[in-house]
N, C-alpha and C positions, 0 to 999 in steps of 0.2 A: 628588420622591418616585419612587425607580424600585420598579415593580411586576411583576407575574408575567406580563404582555399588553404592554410597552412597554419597548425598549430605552432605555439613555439617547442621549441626542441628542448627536450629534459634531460638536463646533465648535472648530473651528483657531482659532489665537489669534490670526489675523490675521482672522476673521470675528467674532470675541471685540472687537478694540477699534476693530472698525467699524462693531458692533448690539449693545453693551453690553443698551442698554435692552430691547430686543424679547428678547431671552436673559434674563436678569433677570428678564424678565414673565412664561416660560415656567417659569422655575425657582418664582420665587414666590409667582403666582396659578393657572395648570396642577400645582403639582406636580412639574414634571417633576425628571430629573436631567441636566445638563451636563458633557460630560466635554471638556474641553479638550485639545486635540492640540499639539504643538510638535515639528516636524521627523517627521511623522508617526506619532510614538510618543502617547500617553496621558499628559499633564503632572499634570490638577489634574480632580478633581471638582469643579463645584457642587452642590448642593443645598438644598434650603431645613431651618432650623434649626426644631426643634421644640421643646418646652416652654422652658425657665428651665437655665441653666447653675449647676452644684453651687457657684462661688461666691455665684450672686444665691439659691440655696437657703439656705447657711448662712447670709449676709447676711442675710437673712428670719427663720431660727431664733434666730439671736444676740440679732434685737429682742425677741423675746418670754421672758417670764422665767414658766418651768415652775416645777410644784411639785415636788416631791422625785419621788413617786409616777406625776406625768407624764413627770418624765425619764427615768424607771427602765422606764414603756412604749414611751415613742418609742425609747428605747434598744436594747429588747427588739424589736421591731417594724425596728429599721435590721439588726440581726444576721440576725432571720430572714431580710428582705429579698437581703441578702448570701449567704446561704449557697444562695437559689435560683438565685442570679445565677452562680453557682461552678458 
């Protein structure tokens, strides 16, 4: 997680596949963010992944079977959500 006090942390990818792990542990238990280098330009972010991905959402919503009146709220509730996101 890069913050407003913490650059991300610059690691070549040749120090990339020779402390996977220790980088890894910074990304996933610090927080941090990883920005990988290749030929001295900026290749790839790491970062660590937050909540549930929109398919393990819908997967989730699919199982459960709403009433008419709950569809018509959640429904109502994904638009509003959408138009602040706009």
């Amino acid at each position: 997680m890069q913050n407003a006090y913490f650059m991300p942390v610059k690691v070549t990818a040749t120090e990339l596949a020779r402390d996977s792990n220790s980088i890894l542990d910074a990304v996933i238990h610090r927080g941090e963010t990883a920005v990988i280098t290749r030929h001295g330009k900026d290749a790839v972010q790491i970062r660590r992944v937050r909540g549930v991905s929109r398919e393990e959402i819908l997967r989730r919503l699919d199982a459960v079977r709403f009433s008419k009146e709950e569809a018509r709220e959640l429904t109502a509730a994904i638009q509003a959500g959408a138009e602040v996101v706009q």
